[in-house]
N, C-alpha and C positions, 0 to 999 in steps of 0.2 A: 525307552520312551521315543514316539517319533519326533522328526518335525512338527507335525501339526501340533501333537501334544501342549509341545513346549511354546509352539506359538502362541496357543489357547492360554496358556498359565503364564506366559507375559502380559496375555489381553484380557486379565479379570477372572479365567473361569481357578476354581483351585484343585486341590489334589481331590477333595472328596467329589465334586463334580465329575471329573475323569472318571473315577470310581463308580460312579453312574452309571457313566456311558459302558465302563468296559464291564460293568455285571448283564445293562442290557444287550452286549452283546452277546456274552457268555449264552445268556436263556435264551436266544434267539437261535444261537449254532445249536442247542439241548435241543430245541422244539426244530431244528432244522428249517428250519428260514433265514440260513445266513449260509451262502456256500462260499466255500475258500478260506484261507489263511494266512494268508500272508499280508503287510503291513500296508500295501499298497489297497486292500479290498478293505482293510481296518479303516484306513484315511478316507476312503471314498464314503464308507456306510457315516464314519463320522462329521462327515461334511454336510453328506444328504441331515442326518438328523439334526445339523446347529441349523439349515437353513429352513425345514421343518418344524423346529421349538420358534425359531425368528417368527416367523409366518405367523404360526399362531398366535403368540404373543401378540402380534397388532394387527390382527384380526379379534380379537376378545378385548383388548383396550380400545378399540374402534366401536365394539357395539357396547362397551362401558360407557364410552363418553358419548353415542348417541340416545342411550339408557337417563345420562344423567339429563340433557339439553330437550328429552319430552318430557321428564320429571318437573325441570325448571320452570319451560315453557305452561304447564298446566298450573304449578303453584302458582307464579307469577298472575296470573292471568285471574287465580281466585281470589288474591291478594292478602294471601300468606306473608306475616315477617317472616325478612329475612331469617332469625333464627331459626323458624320452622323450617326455613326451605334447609338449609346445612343440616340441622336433624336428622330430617328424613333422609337427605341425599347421603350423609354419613352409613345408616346401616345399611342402605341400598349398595355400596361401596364396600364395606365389610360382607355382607352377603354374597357378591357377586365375586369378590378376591376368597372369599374361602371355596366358595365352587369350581372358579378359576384355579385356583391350586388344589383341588382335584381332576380336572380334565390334564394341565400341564405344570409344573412346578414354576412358580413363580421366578425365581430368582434364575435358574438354567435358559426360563424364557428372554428372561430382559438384557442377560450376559449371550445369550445366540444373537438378538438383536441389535443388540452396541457391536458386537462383532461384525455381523454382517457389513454394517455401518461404516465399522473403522478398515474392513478392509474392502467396501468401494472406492473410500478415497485413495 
């Protein structure tokens, strides 16, 4: 196990997350778009892809909560109760997180993002 590894699994991610990354790497050196081997090229490709899952992760919470704030703004404005307005904005919310966690896994996103996070400070 590297450093990085064990840093990642001090900072939230867990063994089966790893287990992620190191099968997408696996199919990546299969289909050869991963050249090299050694631990140092492992760290680099892993880094690139926690600041790439960061990325998107708030990039897709970004156009969720400008998704929900034209949702609100038009209810609002018909003069929709409140309950209506959370109804709707509830499946639009479930809708949009199940989509989302097919472009990128929800939870590997939001643990690359707290990461990123905790290690700018």
């Amino acid at each position: 196990m590297t450093e990085l590894e064990k840093d990642l699994l001090a900072n939230g991610f867990s063994e089966k997350d790893l287990k992620k990354f190191r099968r997408a790497r696996e199919r990546a050196k299969q289909d050869e778009q991963f050249e090299g081997d050694n631990d140092l090229d492992y760290d680099f490709t892993l880094r690139r892809e926690i600041n790439i899952l960061g990325s998107c992760f708030v990039w897709f919470s970004s156009a969720i909560l400008f998704i929900l704030i034209l949702l609100n703004t038009s209810a609002i404005s018909e003069g929709y109760t409140l309950w209506r307005i959370i109804q709707e904005n509830l499946l639009t919310i479930i809708f949009t997180a199940l989509i989302l966690n097919l472009v990128i896994p929800l939870s590997l996103g939001f643990k690359s993002w707290r990461y990123k996070r905790i290690k700018k400070k």
